[in-house]
C-alpha positions as CSV (number, residue, x, y, z in Angstrom):
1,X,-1.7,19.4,13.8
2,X,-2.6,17.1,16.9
3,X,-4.1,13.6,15.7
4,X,-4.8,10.0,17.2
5,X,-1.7,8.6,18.2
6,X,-1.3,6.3,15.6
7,X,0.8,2.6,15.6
8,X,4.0,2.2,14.0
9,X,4.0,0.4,10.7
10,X,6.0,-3.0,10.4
11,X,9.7,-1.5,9.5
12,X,10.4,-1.7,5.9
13,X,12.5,-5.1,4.9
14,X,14.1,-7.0,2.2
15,X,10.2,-7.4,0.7
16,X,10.3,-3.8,0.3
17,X,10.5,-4.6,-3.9
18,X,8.2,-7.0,-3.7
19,X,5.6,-5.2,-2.0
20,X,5.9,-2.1,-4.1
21,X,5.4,-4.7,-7.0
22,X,2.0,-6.1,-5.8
23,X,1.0,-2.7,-5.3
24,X,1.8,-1.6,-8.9
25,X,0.0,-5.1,-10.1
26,X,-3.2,-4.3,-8.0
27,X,-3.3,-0.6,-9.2
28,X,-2.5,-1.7,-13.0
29,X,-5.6,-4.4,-12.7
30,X,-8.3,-1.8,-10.6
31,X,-7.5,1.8,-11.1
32,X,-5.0,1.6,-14.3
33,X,-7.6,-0.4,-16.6
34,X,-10.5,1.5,-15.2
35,X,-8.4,4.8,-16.6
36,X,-7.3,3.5,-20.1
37,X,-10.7,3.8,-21.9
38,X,-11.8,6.3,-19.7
39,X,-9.2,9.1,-20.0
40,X,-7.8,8.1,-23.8
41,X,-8.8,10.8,-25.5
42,X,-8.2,13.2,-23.1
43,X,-4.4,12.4,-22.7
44,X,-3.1,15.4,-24.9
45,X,-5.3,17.6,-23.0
46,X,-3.9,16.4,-19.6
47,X,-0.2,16.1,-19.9
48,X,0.7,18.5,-23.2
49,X,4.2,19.5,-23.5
50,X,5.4,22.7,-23.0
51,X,7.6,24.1,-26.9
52,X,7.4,27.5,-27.6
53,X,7.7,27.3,-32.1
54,X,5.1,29.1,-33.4
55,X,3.7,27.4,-36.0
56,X,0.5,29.1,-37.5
57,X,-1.8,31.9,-36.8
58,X,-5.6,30.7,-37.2
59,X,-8.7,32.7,-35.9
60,X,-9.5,32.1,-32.2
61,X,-11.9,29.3,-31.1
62,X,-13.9,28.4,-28.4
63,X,-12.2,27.4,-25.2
64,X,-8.9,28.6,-26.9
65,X,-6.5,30.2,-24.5
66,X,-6.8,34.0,-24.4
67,X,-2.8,34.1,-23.6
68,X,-2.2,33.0,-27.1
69,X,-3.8,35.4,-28.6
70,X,-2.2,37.6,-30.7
71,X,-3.3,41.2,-30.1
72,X,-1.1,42.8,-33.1
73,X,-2.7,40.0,-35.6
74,X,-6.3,40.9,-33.9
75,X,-5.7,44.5,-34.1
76,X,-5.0,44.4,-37.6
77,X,-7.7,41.9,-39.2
78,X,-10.1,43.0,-36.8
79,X,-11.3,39.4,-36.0
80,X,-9.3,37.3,-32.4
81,X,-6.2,35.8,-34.2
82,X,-4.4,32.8,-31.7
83,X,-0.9,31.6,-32.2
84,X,-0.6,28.0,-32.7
85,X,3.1,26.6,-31.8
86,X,5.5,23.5,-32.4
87,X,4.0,21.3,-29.0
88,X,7.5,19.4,-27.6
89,X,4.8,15.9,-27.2
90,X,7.6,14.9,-23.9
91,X,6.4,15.8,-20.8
92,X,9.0,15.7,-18.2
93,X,7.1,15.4,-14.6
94,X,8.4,15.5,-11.4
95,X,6.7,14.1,-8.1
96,X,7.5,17.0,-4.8
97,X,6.9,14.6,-2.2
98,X,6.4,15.3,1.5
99,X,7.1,12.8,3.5
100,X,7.1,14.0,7.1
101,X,6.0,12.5,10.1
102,X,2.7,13.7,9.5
103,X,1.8,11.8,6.3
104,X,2.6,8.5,8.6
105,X,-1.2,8.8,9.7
106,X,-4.2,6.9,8.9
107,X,-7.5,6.1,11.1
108,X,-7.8,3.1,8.8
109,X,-6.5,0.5,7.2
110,X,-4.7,2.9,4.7
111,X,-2.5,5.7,5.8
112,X,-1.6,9.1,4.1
113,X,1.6,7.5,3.1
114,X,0.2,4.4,1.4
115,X,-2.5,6.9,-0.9
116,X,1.0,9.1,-2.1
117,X,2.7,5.7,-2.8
118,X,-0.4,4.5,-4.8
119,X,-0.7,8.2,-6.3
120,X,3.1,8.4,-7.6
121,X,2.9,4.9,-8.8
122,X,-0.8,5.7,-11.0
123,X,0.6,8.9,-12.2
124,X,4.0,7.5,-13.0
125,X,2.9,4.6,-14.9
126,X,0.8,6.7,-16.9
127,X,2.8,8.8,-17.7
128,X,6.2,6.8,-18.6
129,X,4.4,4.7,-20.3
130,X,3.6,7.3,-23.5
131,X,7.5,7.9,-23.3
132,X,7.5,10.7,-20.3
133,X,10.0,10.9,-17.7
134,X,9.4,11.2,-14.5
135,X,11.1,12.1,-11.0
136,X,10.9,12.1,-7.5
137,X,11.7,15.2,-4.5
138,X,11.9,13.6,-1.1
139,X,11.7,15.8,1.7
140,X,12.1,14.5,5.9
141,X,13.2,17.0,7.3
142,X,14.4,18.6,4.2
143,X,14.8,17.4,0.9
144,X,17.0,14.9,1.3
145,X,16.4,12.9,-1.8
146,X,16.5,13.5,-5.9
147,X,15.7,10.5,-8.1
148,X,16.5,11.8,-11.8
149,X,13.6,11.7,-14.1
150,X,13.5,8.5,-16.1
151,X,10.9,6.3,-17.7
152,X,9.5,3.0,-17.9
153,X,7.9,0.6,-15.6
154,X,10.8,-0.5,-13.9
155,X,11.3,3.4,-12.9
156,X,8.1,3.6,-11.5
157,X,8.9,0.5,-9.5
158,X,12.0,2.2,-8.1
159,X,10.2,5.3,-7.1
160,X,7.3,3.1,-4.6
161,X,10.6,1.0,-3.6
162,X,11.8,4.1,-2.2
163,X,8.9,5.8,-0.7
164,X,8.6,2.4,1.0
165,X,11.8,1.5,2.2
166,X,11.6,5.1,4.0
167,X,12.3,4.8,7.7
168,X,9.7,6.5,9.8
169,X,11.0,9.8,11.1
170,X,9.7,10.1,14.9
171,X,10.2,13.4,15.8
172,X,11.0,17.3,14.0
173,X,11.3,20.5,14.5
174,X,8.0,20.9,12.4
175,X,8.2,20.6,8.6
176,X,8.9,23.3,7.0
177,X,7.0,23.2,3.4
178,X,8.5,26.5,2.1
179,X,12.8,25.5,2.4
180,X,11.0,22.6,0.1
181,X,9.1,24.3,-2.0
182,X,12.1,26.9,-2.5
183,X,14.8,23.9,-2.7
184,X,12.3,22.0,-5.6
185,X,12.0,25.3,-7.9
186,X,16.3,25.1,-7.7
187,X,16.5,21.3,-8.7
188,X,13.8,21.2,-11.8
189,X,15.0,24.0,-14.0
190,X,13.7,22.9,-16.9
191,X,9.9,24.0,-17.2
192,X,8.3,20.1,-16.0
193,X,4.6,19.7,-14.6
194,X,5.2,19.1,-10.9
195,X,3.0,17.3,-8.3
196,X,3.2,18.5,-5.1
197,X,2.3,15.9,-3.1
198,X,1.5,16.7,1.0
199,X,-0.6,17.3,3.6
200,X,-0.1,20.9,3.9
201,X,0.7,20.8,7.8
202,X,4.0,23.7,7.6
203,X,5.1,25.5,10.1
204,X,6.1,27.6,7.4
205,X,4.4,29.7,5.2
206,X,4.6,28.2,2.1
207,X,1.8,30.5,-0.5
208,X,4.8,32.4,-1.9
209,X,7.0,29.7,-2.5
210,X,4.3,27.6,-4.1
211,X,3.4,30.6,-6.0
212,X,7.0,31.5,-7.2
213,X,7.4,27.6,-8.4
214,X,4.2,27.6,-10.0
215,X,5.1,30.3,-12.7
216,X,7.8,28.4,-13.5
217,X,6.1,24.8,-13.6
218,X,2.8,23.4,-14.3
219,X,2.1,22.4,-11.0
220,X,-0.5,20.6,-9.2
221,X,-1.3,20.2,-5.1
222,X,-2.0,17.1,-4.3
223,X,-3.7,17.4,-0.8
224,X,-3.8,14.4,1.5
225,X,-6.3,13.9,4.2
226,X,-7.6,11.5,6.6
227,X,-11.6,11.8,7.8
228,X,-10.4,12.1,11.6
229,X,-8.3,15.0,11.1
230,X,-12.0,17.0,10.3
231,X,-13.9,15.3,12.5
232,X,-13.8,13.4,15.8
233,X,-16.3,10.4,16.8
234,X,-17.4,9.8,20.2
235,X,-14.8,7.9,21.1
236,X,-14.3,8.2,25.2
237,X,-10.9,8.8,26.5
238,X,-8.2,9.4,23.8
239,X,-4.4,10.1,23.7
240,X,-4.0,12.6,20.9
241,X,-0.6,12.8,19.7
242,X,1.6,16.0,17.5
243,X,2.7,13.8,14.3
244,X,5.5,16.5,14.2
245,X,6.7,16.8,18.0
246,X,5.4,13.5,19.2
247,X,3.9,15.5,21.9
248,X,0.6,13.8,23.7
249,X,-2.8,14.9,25.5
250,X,-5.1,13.6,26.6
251,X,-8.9,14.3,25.8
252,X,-12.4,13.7,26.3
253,X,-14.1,13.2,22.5
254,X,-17.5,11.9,24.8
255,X,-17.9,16.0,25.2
256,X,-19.8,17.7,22.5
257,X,-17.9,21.2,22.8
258,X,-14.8,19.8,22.7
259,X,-15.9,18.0,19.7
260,X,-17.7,21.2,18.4
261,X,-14.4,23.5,19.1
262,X,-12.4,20.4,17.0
263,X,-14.8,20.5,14.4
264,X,-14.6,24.5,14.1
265,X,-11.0,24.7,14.4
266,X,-11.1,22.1,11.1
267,X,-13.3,24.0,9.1
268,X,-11.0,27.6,9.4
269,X,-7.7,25.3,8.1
270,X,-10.0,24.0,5.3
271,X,-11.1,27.5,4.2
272,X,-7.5,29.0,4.5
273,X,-6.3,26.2,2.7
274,X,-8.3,26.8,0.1
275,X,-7.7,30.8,0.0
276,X,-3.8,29.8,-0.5
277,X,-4.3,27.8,-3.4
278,X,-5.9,30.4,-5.0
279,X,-3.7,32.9,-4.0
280,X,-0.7,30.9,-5.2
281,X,-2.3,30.1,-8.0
282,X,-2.8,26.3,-8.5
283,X,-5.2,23.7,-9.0
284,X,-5.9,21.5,-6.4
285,X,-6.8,17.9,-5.5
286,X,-7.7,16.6,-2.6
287,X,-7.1,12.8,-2.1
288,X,-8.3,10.8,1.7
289,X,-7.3,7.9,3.2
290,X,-11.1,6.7,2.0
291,X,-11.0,7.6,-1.4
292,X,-11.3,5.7,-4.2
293,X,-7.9,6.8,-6.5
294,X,-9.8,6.3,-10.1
295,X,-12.5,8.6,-9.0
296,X,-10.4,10.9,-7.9
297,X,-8.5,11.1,-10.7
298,X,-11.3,11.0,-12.9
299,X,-12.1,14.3,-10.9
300,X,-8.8,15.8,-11.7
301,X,-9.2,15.3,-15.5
302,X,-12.2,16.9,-15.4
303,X,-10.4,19.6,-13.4
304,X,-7.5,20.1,-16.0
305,X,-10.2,20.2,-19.0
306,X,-11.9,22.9,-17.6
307,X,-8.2,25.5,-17.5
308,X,-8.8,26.7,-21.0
309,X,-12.3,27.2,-20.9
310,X,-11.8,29.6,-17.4
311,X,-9.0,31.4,-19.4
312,X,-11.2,31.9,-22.4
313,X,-13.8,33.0,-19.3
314,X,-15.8,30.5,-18.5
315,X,-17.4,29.6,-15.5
316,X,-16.4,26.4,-13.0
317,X,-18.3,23.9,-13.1
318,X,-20.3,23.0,-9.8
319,X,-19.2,19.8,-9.3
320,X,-15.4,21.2,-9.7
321,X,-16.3,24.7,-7.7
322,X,-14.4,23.4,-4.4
323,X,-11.4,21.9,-3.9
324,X,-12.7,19.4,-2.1
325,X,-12.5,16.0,-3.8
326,X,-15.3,14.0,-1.4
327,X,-17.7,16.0,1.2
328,X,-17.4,16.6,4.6
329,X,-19.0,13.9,7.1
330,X,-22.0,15.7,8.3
331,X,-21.7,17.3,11.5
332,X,-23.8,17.9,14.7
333,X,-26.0,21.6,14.3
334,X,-23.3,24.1,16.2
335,X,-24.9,26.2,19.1
């Protein structure tokens, strides 16, 4: 992916805790609070554990999973009988995170970077705060990094410390999302819900990877975006620079083709992005560097609540249809 050469960030220092605590105090006073009232009662639905007791038998309901149905029970009485089991209430989750050279990008203020940090730190503090553990995947230029699942809000501090204190990688060979994909589905053996948290730039293919770690795992893609990777303004005279390579061009966004072939080129990676989601199975949100984190997650509870009713054979919900998260800037008419 060739972007906007960006500027290097101020290197990480000795404020590295302090920063990461500011951040957790900001999110904790405008997207935690927004979410506590908001997203109470649909906690269990969200983040349910994963025992396998059965418990009872009772006669199937509406927007009851068709997986725990018991077909022998059904056959018998004649009338849809669903197994009820023991739930294990701990969730253990574990955050996949890609941090490649490529998520160091941001036409903004905020980089791709800075929405994962504030992501993982959300989702973290959510979630250790009910008693979950959670844990962190790094990968560079391979996963490099495993920090244990823990909980509490010192954890969740330690996570963001990390991400933070990251140095900035400035070249690779091109990341390769599958060998971490692969190398994640070895180091959580025990069934966790997993966020995958990237960009999706691979020079790999990773579908069958995220497939194969998805039937092990509850697993979410977390897609990050910036507005100029879809579409480029009239700018004049730009360098464009490979986040991956460090490789530079430079191009004329003043010409409407060019601009036109850009735009074109960005709609085809959207729409096969979206066919390997569904392919490998997952549900998919899409954060961007201009999105606002509550609403997004707002969006993604909505998401999860709607799993049992497609399995009981509903329909998607229009507003949940895509996997986009926030439209597409509009565009000038293509000839």
């Amino acid at each position: 992916m060739t972007t906007p050469a960006p500027q290097h960030p101020a290197e990480a220092g000795p404020s590295t805790g302090g920063r990461a605590e500011a951040i957790l105090q900001r999110l904790e006073w405008t997207v935690l609070r927004r979410l506590d009232g908001l997203l109470h009662g649909d906690y269990r639905s969200l983040f349910r554990g994963f025992g396998l007791d059965l418990a009872d038998l009772r006669e199937y309901q509406y927007h009851d999973e068709v997986r725990h149905i018991d077909w022998n029970v059904t056959a018998r009485l004649q009338t849809p009988y669903v197994r009820q089991y023991m739930e294990d209430r701990e969730v253990c989750a574990w955050f996949a995170l890609d941090l490649s050279p490529s998520i160091d990008f941001g036409s903004s203020m905020q980089r791709k970077l800075g929405v994962a940090t504030e992501f993982v730190g959300v989702l973290a503090h959510l979630l250790s705060r009910h008693g979950n553990r959670v844990g962190a995947l790094f990968y560079g230029a391979r996963m490099d990094t495993v920090i244990p699942a823990r909980s509490g809000r010192r954890h969740v501090l330690h996570l963001m410390q990390r991400m933070l204190a990251r140095p900035s990688i400035e070249q690779s060979p091109g990341t390769d999302l599958a060998g971490f994909l692969r190398a994640a589905y070895q180091a959580v053996p025990r069934r966790s819900l997993v966020f995958v948290v990237s960009d999706f730039i691979s020079a790999t293919d990773w579908v069958g990877p995220l497939a194969q770690l998805s039937r092990r795992h509850d697993v979410l893609a977390v897609r990050l975006y910036d507005p100029l990777e879809m579409e480029l303004p009239d700018l004049g005279l730009l360098t464009m620079q490979d986040a991956e390579s460090g490789e530079q061009i430079f191009v004329d966004t003043h010409d409407q083709g060019f601009r036109r072939r850009f735009a074109a080129a960005a709609d085809r990676r959207e729409a096969a992005l979206r066919q390997s989601f569904a392919q490998a199975g997952v549900d998919a949100l899409e954060l961007s560097t201009d999105d606002d984190l509550a609403s997004a997650l707002l969006r993604f509870a909505d998401l999860r609540k709607q799993r049992s009713r497609l399995a009981a054979g509903a329909t998607m919900p229009t507003h949940l249809g895509a996997m986009r998260t926030t439209p597409l800037p509009s565009r000038e008419p293509r000839s």
